[in-house]
N, C-alpha and C positions, 0 to 999 in steps of 0.2 A: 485554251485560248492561244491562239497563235496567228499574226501577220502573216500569211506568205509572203517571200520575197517579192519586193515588184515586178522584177522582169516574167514569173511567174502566172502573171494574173490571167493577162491571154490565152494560157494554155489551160489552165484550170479547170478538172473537169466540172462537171455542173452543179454536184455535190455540195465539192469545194467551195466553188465559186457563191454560191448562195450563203451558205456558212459565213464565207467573208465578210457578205455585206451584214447579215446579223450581229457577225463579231464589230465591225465598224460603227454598227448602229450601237451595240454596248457599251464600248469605250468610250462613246462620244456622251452616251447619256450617263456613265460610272464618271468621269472626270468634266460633267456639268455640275454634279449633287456632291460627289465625294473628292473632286478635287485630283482624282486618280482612279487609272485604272485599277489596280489593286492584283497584279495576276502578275508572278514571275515572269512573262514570255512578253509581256507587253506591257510594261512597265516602263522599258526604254523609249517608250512612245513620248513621255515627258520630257527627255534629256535634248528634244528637235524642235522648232518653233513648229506652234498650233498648224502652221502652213502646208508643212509636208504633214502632219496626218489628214487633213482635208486635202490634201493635192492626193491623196496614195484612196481616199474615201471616193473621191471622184473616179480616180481610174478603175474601179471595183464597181462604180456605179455605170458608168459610161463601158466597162465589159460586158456589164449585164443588159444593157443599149442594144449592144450592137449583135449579142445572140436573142432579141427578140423576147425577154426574159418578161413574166408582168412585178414589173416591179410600183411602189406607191411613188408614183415620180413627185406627184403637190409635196408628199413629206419632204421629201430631200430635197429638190426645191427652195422651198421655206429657208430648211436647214442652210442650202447653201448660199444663201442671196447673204444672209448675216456672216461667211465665213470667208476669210481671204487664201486665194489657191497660191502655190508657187507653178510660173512656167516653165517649169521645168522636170526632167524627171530623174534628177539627182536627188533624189530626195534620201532620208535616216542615211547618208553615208556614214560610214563606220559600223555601220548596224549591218544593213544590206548589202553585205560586202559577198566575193566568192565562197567564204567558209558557212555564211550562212545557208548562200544558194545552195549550197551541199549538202547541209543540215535539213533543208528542205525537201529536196529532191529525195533522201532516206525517209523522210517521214514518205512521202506519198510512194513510193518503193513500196515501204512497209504494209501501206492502205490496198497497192495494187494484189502483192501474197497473198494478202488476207481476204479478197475478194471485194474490195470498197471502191474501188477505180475500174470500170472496164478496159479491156485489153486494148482497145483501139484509145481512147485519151492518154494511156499510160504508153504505149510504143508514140505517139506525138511527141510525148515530153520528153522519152527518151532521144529522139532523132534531133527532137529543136538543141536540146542541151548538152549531146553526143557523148549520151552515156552509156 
């Protein structure tokens, strides 16, 4: 279980990017029933108003928008008519800071090695974050 950082989201291969929204769809349904996510990586999801994790659900959804993804848009929808966004995309500061972006960028590094990232999404993310 893990957030990608925000700035992140755009670039995210397809993989990823689907993963996310799963992962977003779980913490939203683990901390409706159980009050909490319940997973060391995203735990600090609690420590931010409900707003930026719907503001950060959004831009995961509205990624997958805009690559033409099929996504169940009535669910989220639903979901989101009941939930308040922040305008803005400051959102987990302190969380999603540079040291994280870094911790992220090794993680999918790590996926590229190993064969889980094609070489053309991962030389993107390296050029966009000039690594």
């Amino acid at each position: 279980m893990r957030l990608w950082h925000k700035d992140l989201i755009p670039y995210l291969p397809r993989q990823q990017l689907l993963a996310q929204w799963r992962e977003c769809c779980c913490i939203a349904r683990n901390i409706f029933h159980d009050g909490t996510p319940n997973h060391l990586l995203v735990n600090k999801v609690l420590e931010y108003p409900d707003e930026e994790f719907n503001t950060y659900a959004n831009m995961v959804y509205e990624e997958m928008m805009r690559r033409c993804f099929s996504v169940n848009s009535e669910r989220f929808l639903k979901w989101r008519k009941n939930r308040r966004l922040c305008y803005h995309t400051n959102i987990f500061k302190g969380w999603h800071n540079d040291k994280y972006l870094r911790q992220c960028l090794a993680n999918l590094e790590e996926k590229y090695d190993c064969g889980g990232i094609p070489g053309a999404d991962w030389e993107l993310i390296k050029s966009v974050f000039r690594i």
